[in-house]
LUMZA-583934 format. One record per residue (C-alpha): residue in one letter; x, y, z. Coordinates in steps of 0.25 Angstrom, whole numbers, plus 2048, in hexadecimal, padded with zeros to 3 digits. Layout:
<rs>
<r r="A" east="X" north="Y" up="Z"/>
...
</rs>
This chain:
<rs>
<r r="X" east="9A6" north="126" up="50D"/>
<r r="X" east="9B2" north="12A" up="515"/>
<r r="X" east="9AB" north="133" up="521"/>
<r r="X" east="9B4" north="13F" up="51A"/>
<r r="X" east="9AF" north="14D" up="51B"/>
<r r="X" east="9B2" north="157" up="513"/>
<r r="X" east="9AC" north="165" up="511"/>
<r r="X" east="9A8" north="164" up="502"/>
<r r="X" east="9A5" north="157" up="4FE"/>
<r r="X" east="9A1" north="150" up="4F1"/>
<r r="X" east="995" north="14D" up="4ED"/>
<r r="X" east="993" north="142" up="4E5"/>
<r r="X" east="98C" north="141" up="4D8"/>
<r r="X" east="985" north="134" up="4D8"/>
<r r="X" east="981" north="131" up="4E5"/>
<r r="X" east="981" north="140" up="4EC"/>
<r r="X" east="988" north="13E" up="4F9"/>
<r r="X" east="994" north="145" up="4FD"/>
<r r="X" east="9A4" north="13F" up="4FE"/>
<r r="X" east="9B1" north="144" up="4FF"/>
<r r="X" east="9BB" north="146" up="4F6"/>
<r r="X" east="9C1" north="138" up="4F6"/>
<r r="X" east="9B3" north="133" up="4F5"/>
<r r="X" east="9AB" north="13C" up="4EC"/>
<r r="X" east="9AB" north="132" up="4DF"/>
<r r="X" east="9A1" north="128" up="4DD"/>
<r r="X" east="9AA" north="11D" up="4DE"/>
<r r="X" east="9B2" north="121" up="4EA"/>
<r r="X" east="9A3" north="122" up="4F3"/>
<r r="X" east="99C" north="116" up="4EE"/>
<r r="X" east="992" north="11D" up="4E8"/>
<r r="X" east="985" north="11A" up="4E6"/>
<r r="X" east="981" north="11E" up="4D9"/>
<r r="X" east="98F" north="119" up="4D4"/>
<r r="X" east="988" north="111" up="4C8"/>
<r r="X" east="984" north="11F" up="4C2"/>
<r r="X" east="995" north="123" up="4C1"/>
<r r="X" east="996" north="114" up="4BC"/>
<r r="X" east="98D" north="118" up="4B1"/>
<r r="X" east="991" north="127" up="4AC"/>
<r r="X" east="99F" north="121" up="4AC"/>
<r r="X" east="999" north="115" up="4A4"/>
<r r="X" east="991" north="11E" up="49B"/>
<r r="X" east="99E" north="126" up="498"/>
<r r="X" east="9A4" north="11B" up="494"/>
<r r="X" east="99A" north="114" up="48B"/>
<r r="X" east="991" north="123" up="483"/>
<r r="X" east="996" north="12E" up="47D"/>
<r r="X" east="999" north="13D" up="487"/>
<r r="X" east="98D" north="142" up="47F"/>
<r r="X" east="984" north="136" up="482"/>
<r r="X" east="988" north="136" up="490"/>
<r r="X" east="985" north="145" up="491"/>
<r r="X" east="979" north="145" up="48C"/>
<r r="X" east="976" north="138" up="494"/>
<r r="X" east="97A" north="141" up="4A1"/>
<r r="X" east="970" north="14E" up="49E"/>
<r r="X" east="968" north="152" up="4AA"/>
<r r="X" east="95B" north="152" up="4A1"/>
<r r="X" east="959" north="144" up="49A"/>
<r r="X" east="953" north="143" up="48B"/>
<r r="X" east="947" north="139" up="488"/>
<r r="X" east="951" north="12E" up="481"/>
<r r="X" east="94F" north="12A" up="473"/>
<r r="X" east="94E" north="11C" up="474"/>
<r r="X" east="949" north="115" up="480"/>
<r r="X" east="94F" north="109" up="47B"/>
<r r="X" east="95A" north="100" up="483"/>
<r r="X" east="969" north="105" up="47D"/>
<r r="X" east="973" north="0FC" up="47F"/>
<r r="X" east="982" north="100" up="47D"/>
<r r="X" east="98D" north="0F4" up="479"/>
<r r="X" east="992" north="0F6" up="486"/>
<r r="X" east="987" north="0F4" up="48D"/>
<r r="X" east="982" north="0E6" up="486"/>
<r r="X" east="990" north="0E0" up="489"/>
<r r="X" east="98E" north="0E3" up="498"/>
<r r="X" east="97F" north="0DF" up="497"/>
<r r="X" east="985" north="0D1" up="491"/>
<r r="X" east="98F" north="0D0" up="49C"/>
<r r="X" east="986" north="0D3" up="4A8"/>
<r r="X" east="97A" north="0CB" up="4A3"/>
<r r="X" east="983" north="0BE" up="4A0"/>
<r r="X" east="98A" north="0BF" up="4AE"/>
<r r="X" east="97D" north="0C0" up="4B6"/>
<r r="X" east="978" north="0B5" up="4AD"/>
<r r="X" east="982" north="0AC" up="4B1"/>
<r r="X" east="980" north="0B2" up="4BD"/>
<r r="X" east="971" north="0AE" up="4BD"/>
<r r="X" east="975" north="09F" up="4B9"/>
<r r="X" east="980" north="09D" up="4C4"/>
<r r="X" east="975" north="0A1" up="4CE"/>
<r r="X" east="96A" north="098" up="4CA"/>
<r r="X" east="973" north="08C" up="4C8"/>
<r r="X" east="978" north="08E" up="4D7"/>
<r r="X" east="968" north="08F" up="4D9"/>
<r r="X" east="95F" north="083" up="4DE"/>
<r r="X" east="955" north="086" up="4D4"/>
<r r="X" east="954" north="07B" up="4C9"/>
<r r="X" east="94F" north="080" up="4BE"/>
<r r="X" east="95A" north="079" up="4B4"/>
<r r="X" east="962" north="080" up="4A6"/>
<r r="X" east="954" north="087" up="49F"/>
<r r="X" east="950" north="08C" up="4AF"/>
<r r="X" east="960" north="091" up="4B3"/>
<r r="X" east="961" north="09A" up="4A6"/>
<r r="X" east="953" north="0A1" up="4A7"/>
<r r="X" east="956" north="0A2" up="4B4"/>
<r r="X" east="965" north="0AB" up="4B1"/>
<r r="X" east="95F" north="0B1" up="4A7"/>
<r r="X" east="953" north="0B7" up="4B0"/>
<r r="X" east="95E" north="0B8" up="4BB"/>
<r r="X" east="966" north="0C2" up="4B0"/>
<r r="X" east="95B" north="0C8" up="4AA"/>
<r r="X" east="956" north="0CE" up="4B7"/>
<r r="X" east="965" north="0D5" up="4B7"/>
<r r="X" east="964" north="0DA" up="4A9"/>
<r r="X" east="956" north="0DF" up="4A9"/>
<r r="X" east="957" north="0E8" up="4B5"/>
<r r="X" east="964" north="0EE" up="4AF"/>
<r r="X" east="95F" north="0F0" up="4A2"/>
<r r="X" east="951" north="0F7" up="4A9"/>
<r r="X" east="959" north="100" up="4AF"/>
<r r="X" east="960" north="104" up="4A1"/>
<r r="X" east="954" north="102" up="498"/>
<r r="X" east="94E" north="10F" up="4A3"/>
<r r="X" east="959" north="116" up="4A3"/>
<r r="X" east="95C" north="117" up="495"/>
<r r="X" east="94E" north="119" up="494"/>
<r r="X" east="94F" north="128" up="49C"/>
<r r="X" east="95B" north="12A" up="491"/>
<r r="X" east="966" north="126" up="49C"/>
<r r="X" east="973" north="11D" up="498"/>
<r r="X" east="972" north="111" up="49D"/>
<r r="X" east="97B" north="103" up="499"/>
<r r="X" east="97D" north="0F6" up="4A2"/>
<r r="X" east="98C" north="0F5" up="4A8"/>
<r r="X" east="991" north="0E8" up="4AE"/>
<r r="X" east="999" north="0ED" up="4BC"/>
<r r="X" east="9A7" north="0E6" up="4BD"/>
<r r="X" east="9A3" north="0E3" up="4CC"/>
<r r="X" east="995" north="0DD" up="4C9"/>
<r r="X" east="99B" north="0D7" up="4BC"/>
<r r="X" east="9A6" north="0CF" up="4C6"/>
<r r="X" east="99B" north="0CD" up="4D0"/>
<r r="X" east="991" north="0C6" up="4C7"/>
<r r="X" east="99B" north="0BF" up="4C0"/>
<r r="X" east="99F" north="0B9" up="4CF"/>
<r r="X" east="991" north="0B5" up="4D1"/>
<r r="X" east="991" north="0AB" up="4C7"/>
<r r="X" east="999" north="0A3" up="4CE"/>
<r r="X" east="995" north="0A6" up="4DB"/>
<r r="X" east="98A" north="0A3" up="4E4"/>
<r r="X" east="988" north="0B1" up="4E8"/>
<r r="X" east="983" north="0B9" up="4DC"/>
<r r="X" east="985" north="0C9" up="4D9"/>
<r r="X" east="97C" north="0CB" up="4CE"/>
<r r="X" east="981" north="0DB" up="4C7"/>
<r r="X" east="989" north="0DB" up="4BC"/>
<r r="X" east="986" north="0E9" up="4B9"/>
<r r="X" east="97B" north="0F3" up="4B7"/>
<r r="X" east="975" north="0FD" up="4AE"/>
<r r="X" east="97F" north="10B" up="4AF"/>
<r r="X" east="977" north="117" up="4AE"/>
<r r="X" east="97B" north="126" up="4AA"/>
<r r="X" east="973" north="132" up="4A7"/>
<r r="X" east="96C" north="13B" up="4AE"/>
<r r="X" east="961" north="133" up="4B6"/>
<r r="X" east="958" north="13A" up="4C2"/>
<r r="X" east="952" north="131" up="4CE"/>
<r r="X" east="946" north="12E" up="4C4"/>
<r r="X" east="94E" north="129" up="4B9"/>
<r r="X" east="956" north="120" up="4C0"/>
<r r="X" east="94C" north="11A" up="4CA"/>
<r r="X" east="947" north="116" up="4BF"/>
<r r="X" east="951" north="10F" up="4B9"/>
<r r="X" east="953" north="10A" up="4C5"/>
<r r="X" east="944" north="103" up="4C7"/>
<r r="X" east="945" north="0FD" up="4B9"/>
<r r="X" east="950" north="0F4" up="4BE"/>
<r r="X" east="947" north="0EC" up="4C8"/>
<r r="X" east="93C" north="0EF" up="4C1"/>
<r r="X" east="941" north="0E4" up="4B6"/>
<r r="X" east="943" north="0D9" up="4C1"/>
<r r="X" east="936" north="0DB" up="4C7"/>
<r r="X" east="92F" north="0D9" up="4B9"/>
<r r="X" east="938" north="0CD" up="4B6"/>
<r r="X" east="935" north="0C7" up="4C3"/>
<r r="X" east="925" north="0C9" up="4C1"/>
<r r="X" east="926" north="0C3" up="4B3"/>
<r r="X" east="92D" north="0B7" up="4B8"/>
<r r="X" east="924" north="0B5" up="4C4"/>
<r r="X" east="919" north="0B5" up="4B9"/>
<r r="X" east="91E" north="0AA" up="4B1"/>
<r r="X" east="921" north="0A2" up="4BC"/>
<r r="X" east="913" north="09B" up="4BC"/>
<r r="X" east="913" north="097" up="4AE"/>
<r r="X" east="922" north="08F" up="4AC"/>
<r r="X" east="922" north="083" up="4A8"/>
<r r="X" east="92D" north="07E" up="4B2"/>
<r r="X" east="933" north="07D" up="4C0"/>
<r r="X" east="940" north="080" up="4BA"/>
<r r="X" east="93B" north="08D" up="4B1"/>
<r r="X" east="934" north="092" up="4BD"/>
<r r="X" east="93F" north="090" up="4C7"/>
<r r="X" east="949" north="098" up="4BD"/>
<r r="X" east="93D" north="0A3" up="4BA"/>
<r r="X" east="93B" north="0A5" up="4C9"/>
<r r="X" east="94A" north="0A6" up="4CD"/>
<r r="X" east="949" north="0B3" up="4C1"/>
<r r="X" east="93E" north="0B8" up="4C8"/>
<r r="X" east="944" north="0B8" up="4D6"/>
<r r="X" east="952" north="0BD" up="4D3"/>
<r r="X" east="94B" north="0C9" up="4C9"/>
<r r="X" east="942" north="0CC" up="4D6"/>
<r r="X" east="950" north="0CE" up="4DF"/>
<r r="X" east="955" north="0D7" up="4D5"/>
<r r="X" east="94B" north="0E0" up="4D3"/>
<r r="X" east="94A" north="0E0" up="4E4"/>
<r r="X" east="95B" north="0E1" up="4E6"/>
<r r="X" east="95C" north="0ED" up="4DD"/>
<r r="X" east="950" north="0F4" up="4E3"/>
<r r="X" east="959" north="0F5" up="4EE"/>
<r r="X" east="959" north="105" up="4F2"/>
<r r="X" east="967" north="107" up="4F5"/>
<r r="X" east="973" north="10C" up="4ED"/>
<r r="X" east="974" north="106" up="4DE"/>
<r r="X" east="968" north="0FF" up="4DE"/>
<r r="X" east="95C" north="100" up="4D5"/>
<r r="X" east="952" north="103" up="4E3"/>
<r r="X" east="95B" north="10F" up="4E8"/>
<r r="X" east="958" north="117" up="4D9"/>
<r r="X" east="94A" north="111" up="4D9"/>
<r r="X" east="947" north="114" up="4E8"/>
<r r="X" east="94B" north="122" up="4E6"/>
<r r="X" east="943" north="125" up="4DA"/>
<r r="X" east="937" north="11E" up="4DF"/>
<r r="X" east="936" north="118" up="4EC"/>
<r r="X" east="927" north="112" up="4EA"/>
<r r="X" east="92C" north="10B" up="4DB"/>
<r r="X" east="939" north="106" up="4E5"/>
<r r="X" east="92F" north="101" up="4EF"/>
<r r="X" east="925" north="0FA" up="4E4"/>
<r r="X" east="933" north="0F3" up="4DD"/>
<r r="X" east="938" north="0EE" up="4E9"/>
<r r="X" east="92C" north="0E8" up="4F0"/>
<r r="X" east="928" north="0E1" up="4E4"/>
<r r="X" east="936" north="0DC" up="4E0"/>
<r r="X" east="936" north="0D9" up="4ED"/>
<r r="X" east="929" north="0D0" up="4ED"/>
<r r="X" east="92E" north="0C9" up="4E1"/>
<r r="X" east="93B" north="0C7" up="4E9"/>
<r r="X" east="933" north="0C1" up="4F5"/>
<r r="X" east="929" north="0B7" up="4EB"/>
<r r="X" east="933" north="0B4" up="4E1"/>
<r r="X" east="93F" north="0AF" up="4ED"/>
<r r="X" east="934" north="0A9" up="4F8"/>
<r r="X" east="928" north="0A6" up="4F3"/>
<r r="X" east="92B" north="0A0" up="4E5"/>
<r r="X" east="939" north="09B" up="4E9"/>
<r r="X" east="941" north="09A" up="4DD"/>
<r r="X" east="94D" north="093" up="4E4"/>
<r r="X" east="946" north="08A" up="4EC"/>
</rs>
C-alpha cells in the first residue's frame, strides 16, 4: 500500500498478502475478501458465541434442516433492499422507450427485482445448505447509492448482499458463488420460452426487458476479479466459469441485439 518495508511484516488473514503495521487490518488495505470481516462482525452481532463457534469449526457437520432460515433481522433488510430495487426497477423503465403501459411496467420491475433477490437468496439457500451462517444485509453505501438511482438516470443497482461466516474451503464457496448466476441464467431461459406464446406486444416487450437485464447480471457478476461471484467461481472451477460466462454471455448478445427489447 505505502512501498514500506519492514523486516517482519503482517500477513493478512483474508486475502493473504503482506502489509505493515499501519496497514495490516482489512480495512486500512482495502482488502479483498473484506465482505468475509463484514460478515463474522455481522454474525457476532445477530447469533449467540456458541452458535458462532460451532458455526466457525474447521470440520462442518451435515445441517439438520436444509430449509431456508430466516432471522427478524434479516426480513427487515430483505424488505428494505427489494423495495428500493423495485422502485429502482420502475424509475428505469418509465425513463425507458419501451411502451408496454401500467400491467407491462410493473411485471417488468418486478422481473427487474426479482433477478436481484434470487441470486442472493441462491447463494444463501447453498450456503446454509453446507451448514454455514448466512443472512441478507443492506450496505449503507449501496442502500444511499440505489436509493439515488431512483431519481437518477444513471442507476447502481446493490443494496446489499448475502454476509457469510463459517468455515468454507474453495469448494464450498464456489459453489455458493455459481448458484448466484446460475438463478439468472434459469430466469432468462424461462422468460425467453414464454416469449412466443404472449398475448401482447406490451407483455412481451416488458418479459423480454426481464430477460435481458437477468442476462447482464448473471454476465457482470461472473466478472473474475475481486468481490465478484466469477473470482470465487473461477477459482474453484475454471471450466464451470467458462460455461456460465459464455452462456450468460450468449443470452446477453440475443437478448440486447437480436431481439431488441428497447428498440
Amino acid at each position: 500500500m505505502c512501498g514500506l518495508e519492514v523486516d517482519l511484516p503482517f500477513k493478512c488473514n483474508y486475502c493473504k498478502h503482506f502489509y505493515c503495521p499501519e496497514h495490516r487490518l482489512p480495512e486500512n488495505h482495502d482488502c479483498a475478501e473484506s465482505w468475509r470481516v463484514k460478515a463474522i462482525r455481522s454474525a457476532r452481532a445477530t447469533v449467540s458465541p456458541l452458535q458462532l463457534a460451532s458455526a466457525t469449526k474447521s470440520v462442518l457437520l451435515s445441517p439438520k434442516s436444509r430449509s431456508v432460515r430466516y432471522s427478524r433481522t434479516e426480513i427487515g433488510h430483505l424488505v428494505v433492499g427489494t423495495t428500493l430495487v423495485t422502485l429502482a426497477g420502475i424509475s428505469f423503465f418509465l425513463g425507458s422507450p419501451l411502451s408496454v403501459g401500467v400491467i407491462g411496467l410493473v411485471l417488468s420491475s418486478v422481473l427487474f427485482s426479482l433477478g436481484f433477490i434470487l441470486h442472493e437468496l441462491a447463494h444463501k439457500y447453498v450456503a446454509q445448505g453446507y451448514g454455514l451462517w448466512a443472512e441478507f444485509r443492506v450496505n449503507m453505501t449501496g442502500l444511499l447509492l440505489t436509493a439515488i438511482s431512483i431519481v437518477s438516470p444513471i442507476k447502481f443497482i446493490a443494496p446489499g448482499a448475502v454476509m457469510i461466516a463459517g468455515f468454507a474451503d474453495k469448494d464450498r464457496m464456489g459453489r455458493t458463488a455459481f448458484a448466484g448466476p446460475l438463478v439468472n441464467i434459469v430466469i432468462t431461459t424461462a422468460l425467453l420460452i414464454v416469449l412466443p406464446i404472449l398475448p401482447s406486444a406490451a407483455l412481451y416487450q416488458a418479459v423480454l426487458a426481464g430477460a435481458t437485464i437477468n442476462a447482464f447480471l448473471a454476465l457482470f457478476n461472473l466478472i473474475p476479479f475481486a468481490v465478484f461471484d466469477g473470482q470465487k467461481v473461477y477459482a474453484w472451477n475454471r471450466r464451470y466459469w467458462a460455461a456460465l460466462i459464455l452462456i450468460s454471455l450468449a443470452l446477453t448478445v440475443y437478448t440486447n441485439f437480436i431481439l431488441r427489447p428497447f428498440a
